[in-house]
TORTILO-229566 format. One record per residue (C-alpha): x, y, z; residue in three letters. Coordinates in steps of 0.05 Angstrom, whole numbers, padded with zeros to 5 digits, always signed. Layout:
XYZALA;...
end
This chain:
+03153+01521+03093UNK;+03214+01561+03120UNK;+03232+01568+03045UNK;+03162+01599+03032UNK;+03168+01641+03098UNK;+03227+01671+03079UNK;+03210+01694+03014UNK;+03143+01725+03046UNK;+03190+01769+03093UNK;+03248+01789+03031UNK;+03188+01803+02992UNK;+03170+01854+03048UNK;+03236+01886+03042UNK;+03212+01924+02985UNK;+03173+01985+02981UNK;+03098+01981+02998UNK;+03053+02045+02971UNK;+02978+02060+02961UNK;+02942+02045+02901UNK;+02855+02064+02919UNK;+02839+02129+02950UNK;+02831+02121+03026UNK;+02762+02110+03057UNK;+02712+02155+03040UNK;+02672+02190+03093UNK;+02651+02254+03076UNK;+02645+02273+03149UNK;+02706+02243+03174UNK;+02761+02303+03199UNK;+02831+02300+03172UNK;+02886+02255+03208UNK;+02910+02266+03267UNK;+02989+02285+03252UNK;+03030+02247+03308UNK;+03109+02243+03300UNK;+03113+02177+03278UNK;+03038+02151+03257UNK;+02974+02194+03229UNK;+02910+02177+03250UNK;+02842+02176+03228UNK;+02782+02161+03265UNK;+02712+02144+03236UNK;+02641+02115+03270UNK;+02629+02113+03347UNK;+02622+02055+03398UNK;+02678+02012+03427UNK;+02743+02033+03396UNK;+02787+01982+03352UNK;+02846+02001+03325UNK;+02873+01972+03266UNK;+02955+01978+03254UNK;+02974+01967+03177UNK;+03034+01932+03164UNK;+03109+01947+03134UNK;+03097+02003+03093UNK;+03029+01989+03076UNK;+02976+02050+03084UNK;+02917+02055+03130UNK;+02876+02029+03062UNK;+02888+01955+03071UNK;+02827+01957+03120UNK;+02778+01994+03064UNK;+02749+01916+03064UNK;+02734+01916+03140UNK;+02729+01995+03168UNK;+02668+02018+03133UNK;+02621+01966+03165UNK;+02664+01969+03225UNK;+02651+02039+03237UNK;+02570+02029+03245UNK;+02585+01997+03307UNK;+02654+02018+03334UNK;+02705+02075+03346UNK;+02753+02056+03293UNK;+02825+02079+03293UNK;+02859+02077+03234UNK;+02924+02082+03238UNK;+02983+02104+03185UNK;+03064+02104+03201UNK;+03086+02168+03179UNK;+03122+02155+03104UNK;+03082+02096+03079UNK;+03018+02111+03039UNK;+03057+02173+03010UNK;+03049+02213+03070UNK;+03108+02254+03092UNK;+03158+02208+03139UNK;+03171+02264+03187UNK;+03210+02239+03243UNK;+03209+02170+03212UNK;+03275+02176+03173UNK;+03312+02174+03242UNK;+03329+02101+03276UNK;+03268+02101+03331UNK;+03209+02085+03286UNK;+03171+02029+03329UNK;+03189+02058+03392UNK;+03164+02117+03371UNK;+03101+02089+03337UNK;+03083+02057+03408UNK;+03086+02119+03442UNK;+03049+02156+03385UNK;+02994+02104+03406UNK;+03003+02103+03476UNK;+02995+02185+03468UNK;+02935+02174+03425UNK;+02899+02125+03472UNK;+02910+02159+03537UNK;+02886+02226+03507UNK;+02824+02199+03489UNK;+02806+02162+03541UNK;+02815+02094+03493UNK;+02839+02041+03550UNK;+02822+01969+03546UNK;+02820+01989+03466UNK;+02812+01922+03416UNK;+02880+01924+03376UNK;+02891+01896+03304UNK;+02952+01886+03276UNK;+02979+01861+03208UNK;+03052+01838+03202UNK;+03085+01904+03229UNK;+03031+01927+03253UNK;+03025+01864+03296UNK;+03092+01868+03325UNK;+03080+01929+03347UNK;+03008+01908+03376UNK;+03050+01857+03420UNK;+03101+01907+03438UNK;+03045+01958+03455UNK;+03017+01904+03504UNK;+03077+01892+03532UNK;+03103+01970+03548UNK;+03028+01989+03567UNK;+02982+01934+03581UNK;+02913+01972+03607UNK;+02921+02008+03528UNK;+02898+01938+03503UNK;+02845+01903+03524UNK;+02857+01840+03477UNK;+02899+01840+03413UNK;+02893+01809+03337UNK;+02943+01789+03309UNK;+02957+01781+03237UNK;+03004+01744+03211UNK;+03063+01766+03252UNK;+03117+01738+03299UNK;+03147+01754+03358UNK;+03215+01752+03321UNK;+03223+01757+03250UNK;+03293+01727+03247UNK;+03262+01651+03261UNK;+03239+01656+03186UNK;+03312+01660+03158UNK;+03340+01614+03208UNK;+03297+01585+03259UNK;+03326+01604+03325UNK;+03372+01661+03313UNK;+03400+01711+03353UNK;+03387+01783+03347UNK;+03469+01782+03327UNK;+03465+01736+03274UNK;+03405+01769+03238UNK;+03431+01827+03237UNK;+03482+01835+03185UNK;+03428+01818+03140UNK;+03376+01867+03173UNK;+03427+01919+03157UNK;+03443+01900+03090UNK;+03365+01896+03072UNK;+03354+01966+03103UNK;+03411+01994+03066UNK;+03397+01969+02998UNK;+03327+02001+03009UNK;+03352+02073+03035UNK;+03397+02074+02968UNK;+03336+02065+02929UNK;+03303+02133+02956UNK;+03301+02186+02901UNK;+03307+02127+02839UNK;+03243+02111+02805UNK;+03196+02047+02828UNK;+03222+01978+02793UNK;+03153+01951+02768UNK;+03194+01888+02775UNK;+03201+01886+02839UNK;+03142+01915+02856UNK;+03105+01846+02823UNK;+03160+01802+02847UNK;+03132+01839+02926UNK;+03056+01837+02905UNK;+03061+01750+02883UNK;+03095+01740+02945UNK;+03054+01767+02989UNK;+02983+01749+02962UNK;+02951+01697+02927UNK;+02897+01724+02891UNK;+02899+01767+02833UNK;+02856+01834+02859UNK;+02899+01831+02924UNK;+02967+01830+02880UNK;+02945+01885+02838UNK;+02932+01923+02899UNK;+02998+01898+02924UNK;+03035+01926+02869UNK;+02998+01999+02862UNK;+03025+02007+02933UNK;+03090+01994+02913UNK;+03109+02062+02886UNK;+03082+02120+02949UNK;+03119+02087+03005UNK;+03183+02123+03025UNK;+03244+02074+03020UNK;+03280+02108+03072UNK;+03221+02087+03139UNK;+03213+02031+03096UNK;+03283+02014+03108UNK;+03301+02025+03177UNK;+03229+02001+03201UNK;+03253+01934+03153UNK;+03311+01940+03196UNK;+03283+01946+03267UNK;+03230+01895+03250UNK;+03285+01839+03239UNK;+03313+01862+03301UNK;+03265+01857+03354UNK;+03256+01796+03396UNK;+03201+01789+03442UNK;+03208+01717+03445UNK;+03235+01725+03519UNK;+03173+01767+03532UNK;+03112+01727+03510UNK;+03104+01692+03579UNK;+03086+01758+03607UNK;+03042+01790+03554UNK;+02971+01766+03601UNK;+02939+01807+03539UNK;+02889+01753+03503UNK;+02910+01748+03434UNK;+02875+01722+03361UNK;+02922+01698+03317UNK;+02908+01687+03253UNK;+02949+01670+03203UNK;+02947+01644+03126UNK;+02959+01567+03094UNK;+02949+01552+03019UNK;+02976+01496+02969UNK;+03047+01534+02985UNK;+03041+01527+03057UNK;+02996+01465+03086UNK;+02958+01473+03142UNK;+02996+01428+03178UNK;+03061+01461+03178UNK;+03034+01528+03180UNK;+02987+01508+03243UNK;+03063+01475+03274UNK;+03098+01534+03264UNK;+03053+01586+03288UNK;+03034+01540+03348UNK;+03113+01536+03368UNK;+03119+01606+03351UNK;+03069+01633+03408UNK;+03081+01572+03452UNK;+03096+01612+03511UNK;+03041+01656+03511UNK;+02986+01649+03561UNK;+02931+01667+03521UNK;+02925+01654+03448UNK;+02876+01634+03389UNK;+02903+01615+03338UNK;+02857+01620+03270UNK;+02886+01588+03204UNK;+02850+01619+03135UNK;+02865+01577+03082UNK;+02878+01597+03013UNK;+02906+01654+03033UNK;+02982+01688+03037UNK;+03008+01745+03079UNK;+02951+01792+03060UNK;+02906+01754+03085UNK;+02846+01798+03093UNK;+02853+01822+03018UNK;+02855+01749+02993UNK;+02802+01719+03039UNK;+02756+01788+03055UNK;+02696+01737+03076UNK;+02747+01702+03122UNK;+02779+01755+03157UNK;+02716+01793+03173UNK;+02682+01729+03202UNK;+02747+01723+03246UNK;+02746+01795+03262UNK;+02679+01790+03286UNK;+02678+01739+03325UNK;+02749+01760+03353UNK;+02705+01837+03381UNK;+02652+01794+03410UNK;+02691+01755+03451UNK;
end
């Protein structure tokens, strides 16, 4: 499993880019410009905001925002650099931080408090630190995928200290790569790793070539290095995790490790989708949404 793991979160080391046009609303204003994150907003009704992961673009939720939108206030949100969007102040150590203030900005402006928060691998580490820094912005949080450190994938219990010469090395290698052409290698060695099914790869590898390799990098980098471990006993936000097994990873060990991974949070529910990798809502659409739902009608 750890094996399988790992390779998930190398595989997400490399470049992530857009490959399908993004939503189409024909009413829907242009994106808000933020310093670290754009963000577009479509429909009315409660808000939900849905975070994309490492260097994915706002289009990985063209599956869910649509119908979404008939009912609710949705957010959808874009880190400045992925998607082929300018990085801006992204290509500067700060990008998380700065992402959860974007948000925190964002929510407070529009009066979005108590907002339903969805976050895919990134994206849901930076739900969980947004619930930590400013818990009335989120009323209860999805996961996706995502752990409250990163490093317990290459070796289960890790420091911060002894991660991090290979954080650095894996942000590095990625900065080099800005201004060289896309390896269509790599970008199908990213896209088998990460999905399962063959529409969600080939998605998965068109995205491979927008994403800026410098944010890429350095949010690689300060993904690794964040540990919330010590504060999950204080995050009172409920959160829905849900999280992928599949003939790779059995249900059993992935339901062990993501249990032991959020034991010390008060409130969690956890939701395995089987036959399903990291992307799970592009491999199991039917799935995800059914979780989704029933995760805003709580």
């Amino acid at each position: 499993m750890i094996r399988f793991l790992a390779r998930i979160a190398l595989s997400a080391a490399m470049p992530l880019a857009i490959l399908s046009p993004q939503p189409g609303h024909a009413a829907t204003p242009a994106p808000v410009r933020m310093d670290h994150v754009s963000i577009e907003a479509i429909g009315s009704g409660a808000p939900v905001i849905l975070i994309p992961g490492l260097s994915s673009p706002r289009a990985v939720w063209d599956g869910i925002a649509p119908e979404l939108a008939k009912h609710h206030r949705v957010i959808l949100v874009q880190v400045n650099g992925f998607g082929g969007d300018d990085p801006g102040a992204n290509i500067r150590p700060g990008i998380l931080d700065g992402v959860v203030a974007d948000l925190d900005s964002y929510i407070t402006t529009n009066k979005l408090a108590g907002a339903a928060v969805v976050g895919h691998s990134m994206g849901g580490l930076v739900g969980l630190m947004l619930a930590k820094a400013h818990p009335a912005d989120v009323g209860k949080l999805m996961v996706v995928d995502s752990l409250p450190y990163i490093g317990d994938i290459f070796l289960p219990g890790a420091t911060v200290a002894q991660v991090e010469p290979q954080a650095r090395a894996m942000r590095d290698k990625q900065i080099a790569s800005y201004g060289k052409p896309a390896d269509v290698a790599a970008a199908t060695a990213t896209a088998n790793g990460l999905a399962l099914k063959p529409d969600s790869r080939a998605k998965v590898t068109g995205w491979v070539q927008q994403a800026d390799p410098r944010v890429t990098g350095e949010a690689l980098y300060e993904d690794m290095t964040t540990d919330l471990r010590p504060d999950m006993a204080a995050i009172a936000t409920p959160i829905t995790l849900v999280y992928p097994w599949s003939a790779q990873l059995p249900k059993e060990r992935a339901d062990a490790f993501y249990k032991a991974e959020y034991a010390t949070a008060p409130n969690v529910t956890f939701v395995p989708v089987g036959d399903s990798a990291h992307f799970v809502m592009l491999d199991q659409p039917a799935a995800f949404r059914a979780a989704l739902e029933a995760f805003l009608a709580k």
